[in-house]
C-alpha positions as CSV (number, residue, x, y, z in Angstrom):
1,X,93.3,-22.4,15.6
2,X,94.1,-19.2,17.1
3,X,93.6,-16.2,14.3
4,X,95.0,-12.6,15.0
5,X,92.9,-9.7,14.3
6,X,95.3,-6.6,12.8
7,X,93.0,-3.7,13.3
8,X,93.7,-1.2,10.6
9,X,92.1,2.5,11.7
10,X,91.9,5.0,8.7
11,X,94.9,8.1,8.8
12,X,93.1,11.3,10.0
13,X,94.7,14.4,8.9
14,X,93.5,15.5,12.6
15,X,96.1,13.6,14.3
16,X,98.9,15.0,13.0
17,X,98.4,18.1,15.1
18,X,99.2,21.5,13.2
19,X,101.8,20.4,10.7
20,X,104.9,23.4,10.5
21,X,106.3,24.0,7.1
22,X,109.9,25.3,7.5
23,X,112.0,26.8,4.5
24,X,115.8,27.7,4.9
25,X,118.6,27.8,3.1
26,X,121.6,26.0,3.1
27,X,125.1,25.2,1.5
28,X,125.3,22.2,-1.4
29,X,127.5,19.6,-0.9
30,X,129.7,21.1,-3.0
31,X,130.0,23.8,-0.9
32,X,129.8,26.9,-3.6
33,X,126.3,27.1,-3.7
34,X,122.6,27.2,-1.7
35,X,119.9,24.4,-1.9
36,X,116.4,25.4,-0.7
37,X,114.9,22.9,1.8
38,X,111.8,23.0,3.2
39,X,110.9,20.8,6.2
40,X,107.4,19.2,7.1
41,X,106.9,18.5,11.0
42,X,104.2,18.4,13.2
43,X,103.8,20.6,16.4
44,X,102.8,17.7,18.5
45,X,99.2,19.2,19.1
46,X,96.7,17.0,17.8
47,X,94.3,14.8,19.6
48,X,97.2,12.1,20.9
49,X,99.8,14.9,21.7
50,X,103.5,14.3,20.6
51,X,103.1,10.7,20.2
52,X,99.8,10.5,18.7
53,X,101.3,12.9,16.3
54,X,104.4,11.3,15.5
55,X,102.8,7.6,14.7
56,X,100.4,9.9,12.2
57,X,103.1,11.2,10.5
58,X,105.0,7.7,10.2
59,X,101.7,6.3,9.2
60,X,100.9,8.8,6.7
61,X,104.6,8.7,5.4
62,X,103.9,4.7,4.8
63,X,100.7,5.2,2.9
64,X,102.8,7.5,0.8
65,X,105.7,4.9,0.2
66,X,108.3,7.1,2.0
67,X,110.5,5.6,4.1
68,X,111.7,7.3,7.0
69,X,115.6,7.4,7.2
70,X,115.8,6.2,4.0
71,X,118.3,7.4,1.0
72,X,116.9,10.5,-0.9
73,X,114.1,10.2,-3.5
74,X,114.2,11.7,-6.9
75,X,110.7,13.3,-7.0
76,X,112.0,15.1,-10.8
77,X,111.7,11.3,-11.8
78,X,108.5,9.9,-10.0
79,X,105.2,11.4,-11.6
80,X,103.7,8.8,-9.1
81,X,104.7,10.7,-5.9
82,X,102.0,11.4,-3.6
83,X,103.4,14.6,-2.3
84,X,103.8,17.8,-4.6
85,X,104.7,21.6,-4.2
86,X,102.8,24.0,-5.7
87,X,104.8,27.6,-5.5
88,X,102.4,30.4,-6.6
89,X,101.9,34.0,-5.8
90,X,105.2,33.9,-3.4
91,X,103.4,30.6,-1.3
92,X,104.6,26.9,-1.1
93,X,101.3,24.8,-0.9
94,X,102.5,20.9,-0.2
95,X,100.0,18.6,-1.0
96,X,99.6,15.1,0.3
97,X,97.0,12.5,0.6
98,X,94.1,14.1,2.6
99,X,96.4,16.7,3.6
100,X,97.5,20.6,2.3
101,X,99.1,23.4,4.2
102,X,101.3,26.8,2.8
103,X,103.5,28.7,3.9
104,X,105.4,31.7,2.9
105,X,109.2,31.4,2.2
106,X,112.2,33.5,1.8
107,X,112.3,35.3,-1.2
108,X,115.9,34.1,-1.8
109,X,114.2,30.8,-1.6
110,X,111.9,31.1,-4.1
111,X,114.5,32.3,-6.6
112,X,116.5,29.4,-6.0
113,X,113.9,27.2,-6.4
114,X,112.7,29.2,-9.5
115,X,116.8,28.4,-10.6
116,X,116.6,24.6,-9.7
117,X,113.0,23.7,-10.4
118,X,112.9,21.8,-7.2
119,X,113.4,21.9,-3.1
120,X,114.8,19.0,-1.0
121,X,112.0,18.6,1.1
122,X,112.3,16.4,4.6
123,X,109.1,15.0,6.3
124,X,110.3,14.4,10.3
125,X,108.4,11.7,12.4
126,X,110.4,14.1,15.5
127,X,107.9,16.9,16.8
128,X,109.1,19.9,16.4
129,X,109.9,21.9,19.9
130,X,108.3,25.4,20.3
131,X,108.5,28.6,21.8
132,X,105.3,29.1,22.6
133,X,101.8,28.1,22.3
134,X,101.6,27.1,18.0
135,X,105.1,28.6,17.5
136,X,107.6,27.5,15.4
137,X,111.3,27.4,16.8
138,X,113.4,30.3,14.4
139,X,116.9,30.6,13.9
140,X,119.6,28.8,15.7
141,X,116.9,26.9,17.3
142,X,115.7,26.0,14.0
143,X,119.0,25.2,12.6
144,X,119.6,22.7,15.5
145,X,116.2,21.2,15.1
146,X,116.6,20.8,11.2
147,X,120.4,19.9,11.3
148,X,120.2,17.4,14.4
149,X,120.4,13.6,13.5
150,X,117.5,12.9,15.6
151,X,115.1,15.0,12.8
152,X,116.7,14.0,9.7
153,X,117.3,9.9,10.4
154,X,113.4,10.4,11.4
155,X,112.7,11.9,8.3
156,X,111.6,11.0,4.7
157,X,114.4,13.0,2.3
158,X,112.7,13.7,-1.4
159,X,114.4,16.0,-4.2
160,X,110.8,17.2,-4.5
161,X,109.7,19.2,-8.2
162,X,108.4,23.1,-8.0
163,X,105.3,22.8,-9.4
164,X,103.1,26.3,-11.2
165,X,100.2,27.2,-12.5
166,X,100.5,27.7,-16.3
167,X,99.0,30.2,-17.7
């Protein structure tokens, strides 16, 4: 009998390279109003370059029970999630299994999300091009990278809560 061996090598936060947090803007469905988003991806720089960094993000996207491509998930309604938003002092800080990175959005974003009480938040298995040596694209490049259906069919989609410190 002939047995296969699955080897099953722990996620390293390392491999995902630097991990980009991008926060926009942009029209409902409905047309009349503004949803923030906010869009994880890596910049392909970790130890295995692009690819390495890619299979990290799909693996840690797995052990987090977010499917890539998938329909939306109502974060508001899962207290389970394993990813959250903290927005404090004018900062997003996403927090994920062995993983935490900020960035500083838009004011009009934070009021919107201060309106809402949440962000639809993507998570892209597609590196993220740059301009430059650990820069982010900005912009129209942005939009492109964001809007194209290679990032969002590679990406986890979660109506994600806006979480704050209580005082």
């Amino acid at each position: 009998m002939t047995s296969v061996r699955s080897e099953i090598t722990p996620f390293r936060a390392a491999d995902l390279g630097t991990l980009a947090l991008l926060a926009w803007m942009a029209r409902n469905e409905e047309g009349a109003g503004r949803t923030p988003c906010l869009l994880a991806c890596s910049l392909g720089d970790g130890p295995g370059g692009p690819e390495g960094a890619s299979a990290a993000v799909a693996r840690l996207l797995d052990d987090m029970r977010l499917p890539a491509g998938g329909d939306p998930i109502d974060g508001t309604t899962r207290p389970s999630l394993k990813v959250s938003m903290l927005v404090v002092a004018g900062q997003i800080v996403l927090q994920m299994p062995n993983v935490t990175t900020q960035v500083t959005p838009p004011a009009e974003w934070l009021e919107a999300v201060g309106k809402l009480g949440y962000t639809y938040f993507m998570f892209t298995t597609r590196v993220c091009p740059t301009i430059g040596p650990r820069r982010p694209v900005a912009g129209a490049e942005l939009a492109a990278f964001a809007g194209a259906p290679e990032t969002t069919n590679a990406a986890a989609h979660v109506y994600l809560p806006a979480r704050s410190l209580r005082a």
